[in-house]
C-alpha positions as YAML, in Angstrom:
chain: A
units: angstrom
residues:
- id: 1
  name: UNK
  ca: [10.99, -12.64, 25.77]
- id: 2
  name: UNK
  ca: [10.11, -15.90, 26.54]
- id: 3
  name: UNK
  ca: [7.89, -17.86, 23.84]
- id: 4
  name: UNK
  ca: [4.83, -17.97, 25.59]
- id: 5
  name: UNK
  ca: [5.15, -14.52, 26.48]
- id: 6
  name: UNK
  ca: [5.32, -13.69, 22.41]
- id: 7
  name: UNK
  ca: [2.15, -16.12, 21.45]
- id: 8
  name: UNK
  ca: [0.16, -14.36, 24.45]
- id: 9
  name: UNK
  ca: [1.46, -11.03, 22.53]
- id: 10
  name: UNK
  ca: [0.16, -12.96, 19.03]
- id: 11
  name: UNK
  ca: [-2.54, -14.53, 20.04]
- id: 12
  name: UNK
  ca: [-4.15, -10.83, 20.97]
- id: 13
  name: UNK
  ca: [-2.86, -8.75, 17.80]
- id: 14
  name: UNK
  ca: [-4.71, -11.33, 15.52]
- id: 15
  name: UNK
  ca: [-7.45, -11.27, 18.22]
- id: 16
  name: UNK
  ca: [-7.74, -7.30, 18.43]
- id: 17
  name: UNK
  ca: [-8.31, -7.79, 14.53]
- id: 18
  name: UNK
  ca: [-10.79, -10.14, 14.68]
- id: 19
  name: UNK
  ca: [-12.98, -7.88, 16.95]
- id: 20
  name: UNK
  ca: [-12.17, -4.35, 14.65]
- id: 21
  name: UNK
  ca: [-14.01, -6.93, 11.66]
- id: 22
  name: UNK
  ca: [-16.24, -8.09, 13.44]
- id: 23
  name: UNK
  ca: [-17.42, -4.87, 14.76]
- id: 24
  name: UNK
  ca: [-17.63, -3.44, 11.45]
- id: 25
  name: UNK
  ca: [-19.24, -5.77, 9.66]
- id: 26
  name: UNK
  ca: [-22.82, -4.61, 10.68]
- id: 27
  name: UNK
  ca: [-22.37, -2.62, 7.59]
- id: 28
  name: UNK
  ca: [-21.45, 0.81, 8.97]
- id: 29
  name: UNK
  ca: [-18.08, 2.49, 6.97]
- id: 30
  name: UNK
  ca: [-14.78, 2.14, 8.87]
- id: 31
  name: UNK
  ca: [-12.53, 4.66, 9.18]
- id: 32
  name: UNK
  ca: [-10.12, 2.57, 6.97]
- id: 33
  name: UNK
  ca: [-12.64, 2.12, 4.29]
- id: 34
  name: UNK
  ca: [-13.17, 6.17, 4.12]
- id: 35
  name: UNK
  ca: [-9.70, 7.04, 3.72]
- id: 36
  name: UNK
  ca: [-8.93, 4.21, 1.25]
- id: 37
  name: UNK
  ca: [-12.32, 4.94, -0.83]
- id: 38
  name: UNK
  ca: [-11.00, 9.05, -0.32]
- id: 39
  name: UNK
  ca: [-7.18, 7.80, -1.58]
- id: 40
  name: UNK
  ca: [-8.61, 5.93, -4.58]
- id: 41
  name: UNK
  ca: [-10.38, 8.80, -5.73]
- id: 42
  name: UNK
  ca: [-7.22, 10.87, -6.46]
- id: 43
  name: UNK
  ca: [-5.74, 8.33, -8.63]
- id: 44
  name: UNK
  ca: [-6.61, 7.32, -12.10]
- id: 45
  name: UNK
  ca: [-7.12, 3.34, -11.03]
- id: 46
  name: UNK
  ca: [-7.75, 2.49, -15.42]
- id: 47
  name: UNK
  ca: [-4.23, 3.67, -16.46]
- id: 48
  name: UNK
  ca: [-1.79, 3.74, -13.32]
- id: 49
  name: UNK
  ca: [0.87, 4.90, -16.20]
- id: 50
  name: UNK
  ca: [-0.84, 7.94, -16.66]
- id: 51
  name: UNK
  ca: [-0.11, 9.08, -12.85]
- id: 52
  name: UNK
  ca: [3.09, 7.86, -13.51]
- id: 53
  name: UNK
  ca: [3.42, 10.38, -15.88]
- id: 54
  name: UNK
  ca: [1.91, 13.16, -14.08]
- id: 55
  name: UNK
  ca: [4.03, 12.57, -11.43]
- id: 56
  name: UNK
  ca: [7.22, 12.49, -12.75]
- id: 57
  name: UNK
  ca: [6.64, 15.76, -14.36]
- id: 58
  name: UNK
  ca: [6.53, 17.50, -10.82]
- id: 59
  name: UNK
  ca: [9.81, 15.56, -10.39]
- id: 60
  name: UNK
  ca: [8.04, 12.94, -7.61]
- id: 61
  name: UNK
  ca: [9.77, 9.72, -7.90]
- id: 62
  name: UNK
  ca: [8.37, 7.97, -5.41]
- id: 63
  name: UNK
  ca: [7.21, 4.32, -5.38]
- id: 64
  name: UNK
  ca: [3.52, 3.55, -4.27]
- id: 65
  name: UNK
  ca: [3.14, 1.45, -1.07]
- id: 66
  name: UNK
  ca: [0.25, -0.60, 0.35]
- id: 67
  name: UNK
  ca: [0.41, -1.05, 4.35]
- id: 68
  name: UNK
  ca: [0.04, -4.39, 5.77]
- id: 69
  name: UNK
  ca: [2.38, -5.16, 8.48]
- id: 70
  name: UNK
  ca: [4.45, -2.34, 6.88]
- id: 71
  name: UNK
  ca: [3.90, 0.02, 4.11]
- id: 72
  name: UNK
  ca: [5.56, -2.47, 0.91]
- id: 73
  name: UNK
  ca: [5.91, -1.47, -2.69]
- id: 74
  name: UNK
  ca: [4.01, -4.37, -4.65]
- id: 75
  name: UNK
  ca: [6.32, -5.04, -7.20]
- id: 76
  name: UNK
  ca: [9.37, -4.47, -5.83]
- id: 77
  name: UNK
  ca: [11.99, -7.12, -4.85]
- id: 78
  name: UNK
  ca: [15.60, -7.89, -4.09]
- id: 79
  name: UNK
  ca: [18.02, -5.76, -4.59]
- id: 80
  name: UNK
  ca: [15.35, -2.93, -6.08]
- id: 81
  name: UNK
  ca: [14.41, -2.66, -2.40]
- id: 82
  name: UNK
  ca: [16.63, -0.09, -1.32]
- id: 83
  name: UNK
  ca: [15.41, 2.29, -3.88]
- id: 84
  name: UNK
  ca: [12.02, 2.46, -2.08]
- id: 85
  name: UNK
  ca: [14.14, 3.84, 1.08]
- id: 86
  name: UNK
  ca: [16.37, 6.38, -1.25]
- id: 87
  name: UNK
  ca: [16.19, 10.07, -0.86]
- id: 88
  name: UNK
  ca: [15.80, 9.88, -4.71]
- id: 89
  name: UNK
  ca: [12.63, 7.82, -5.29]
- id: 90
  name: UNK
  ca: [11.51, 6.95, -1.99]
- id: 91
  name: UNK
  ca: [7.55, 5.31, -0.75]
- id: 92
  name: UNK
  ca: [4.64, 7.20, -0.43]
- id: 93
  name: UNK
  ca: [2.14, 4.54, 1.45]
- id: 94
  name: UNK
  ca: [-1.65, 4.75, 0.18]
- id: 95
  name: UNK
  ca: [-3.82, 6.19, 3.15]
- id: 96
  name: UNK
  ca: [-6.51, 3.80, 4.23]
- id: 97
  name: UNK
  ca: [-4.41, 0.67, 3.72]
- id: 98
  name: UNK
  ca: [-3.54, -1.33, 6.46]
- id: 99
  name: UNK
  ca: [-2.95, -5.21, 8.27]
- id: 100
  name: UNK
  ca: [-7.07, -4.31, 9.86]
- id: 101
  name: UNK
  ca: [-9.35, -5.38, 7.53]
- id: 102
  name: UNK
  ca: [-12.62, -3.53, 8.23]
- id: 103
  name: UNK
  ca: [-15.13, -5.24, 5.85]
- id: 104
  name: UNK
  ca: [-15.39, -7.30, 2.28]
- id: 105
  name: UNK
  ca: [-15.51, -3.60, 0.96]
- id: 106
  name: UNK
  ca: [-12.12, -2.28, 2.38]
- id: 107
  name: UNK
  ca: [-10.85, -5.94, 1.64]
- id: 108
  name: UNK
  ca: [-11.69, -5.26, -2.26]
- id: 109
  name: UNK
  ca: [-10.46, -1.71, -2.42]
- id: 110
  name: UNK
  ca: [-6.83, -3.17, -0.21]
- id: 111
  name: UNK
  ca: [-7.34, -5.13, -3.98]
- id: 112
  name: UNK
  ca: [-7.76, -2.17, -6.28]
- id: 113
  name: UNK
  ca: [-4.76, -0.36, -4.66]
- id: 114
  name: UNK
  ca: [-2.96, -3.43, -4.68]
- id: 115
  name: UNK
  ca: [-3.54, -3.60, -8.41]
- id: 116
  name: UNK
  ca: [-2.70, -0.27, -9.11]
- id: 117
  name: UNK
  ca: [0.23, 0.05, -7.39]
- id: 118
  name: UNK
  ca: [1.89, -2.91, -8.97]
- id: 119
  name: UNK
  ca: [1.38, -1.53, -12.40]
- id: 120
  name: UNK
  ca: [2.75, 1.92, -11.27]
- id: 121
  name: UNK
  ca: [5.95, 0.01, -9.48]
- id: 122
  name: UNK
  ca: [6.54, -2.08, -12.59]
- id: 123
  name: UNK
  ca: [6.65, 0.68, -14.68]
- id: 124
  name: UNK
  ca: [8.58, 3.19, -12.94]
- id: 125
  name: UNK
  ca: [11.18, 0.21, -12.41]
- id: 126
  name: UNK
  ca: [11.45, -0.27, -15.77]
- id: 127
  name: UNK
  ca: [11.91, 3.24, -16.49]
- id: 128
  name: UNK
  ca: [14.73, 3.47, -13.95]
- id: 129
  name: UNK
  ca: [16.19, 0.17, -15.34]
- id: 130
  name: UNK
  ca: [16.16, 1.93, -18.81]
- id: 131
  name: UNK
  ca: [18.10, 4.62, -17.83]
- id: 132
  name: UNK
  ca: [14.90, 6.93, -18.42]
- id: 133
  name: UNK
  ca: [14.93, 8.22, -15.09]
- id: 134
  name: UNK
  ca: [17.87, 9.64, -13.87]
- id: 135
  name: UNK
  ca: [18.48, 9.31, -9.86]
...
């Protein structure tokens, strides 16, 4: 594909996005913003560690994901990477999240899950690191 083919391609991504925000920033509730708000609900946001927990009781392993581009495990780098595509541990992506930002509102819960997921990642790395989980 020839470049000015790809920045015609670019140019109206980043320009599709720029409408979707600017169409819902008359203050109505994306769809984003309900899923996300309905995600964060189910998840104890003050002490990430005690999902953790919870979780690996019922033997789910998985890493928590935040979509952008992609769905990406905050916290995870390098050569931890490949665990987040395992059959053992795995990604479970946060509904709601995504590269559209609807409002300030969705912006600021993208933010809390954000938050929350690094603390979860960190800690279920260093659990597998420990030898306390075994794959």
């Amino acid at each position: 594909m020839k470049l000015h083919h790809r920045f015609y391609l670019l140019s109206a991504f980043v320009l599709s996005g720029l409408v979707a925000a600017a169409a819902s920033s008359d203050g109505a509730v994306g769809p984003g913003t309900k899923a996300l708000t309905a995600t964060l609900a189910t998840l104890n946001l003050a002490n990430p560690i005690k999902d953790l927990d919870a979780n690996l009781k019922r033997s789910d392993r998985r890493f928590i994901g935040v979509a952008s581009y992609a769905c990406d495990a905050p916290g995870v780098r390098g050569s931890d990477e490949p665990l987040t595509r395992s059959a053992t541990y795995g990604l479970r992506c946060l509904e709601g999240t995504g590269d559209i930002i609807e409002s300030d509102e969705h912006l600021r819960l993208i933010h809390k899950a954000t938050d929350y997921a690094l603390t979860y990642n960190t800690e279920l790395l260093r659990r597998i690191h420990a030898g306390l989980i075994k794959g």
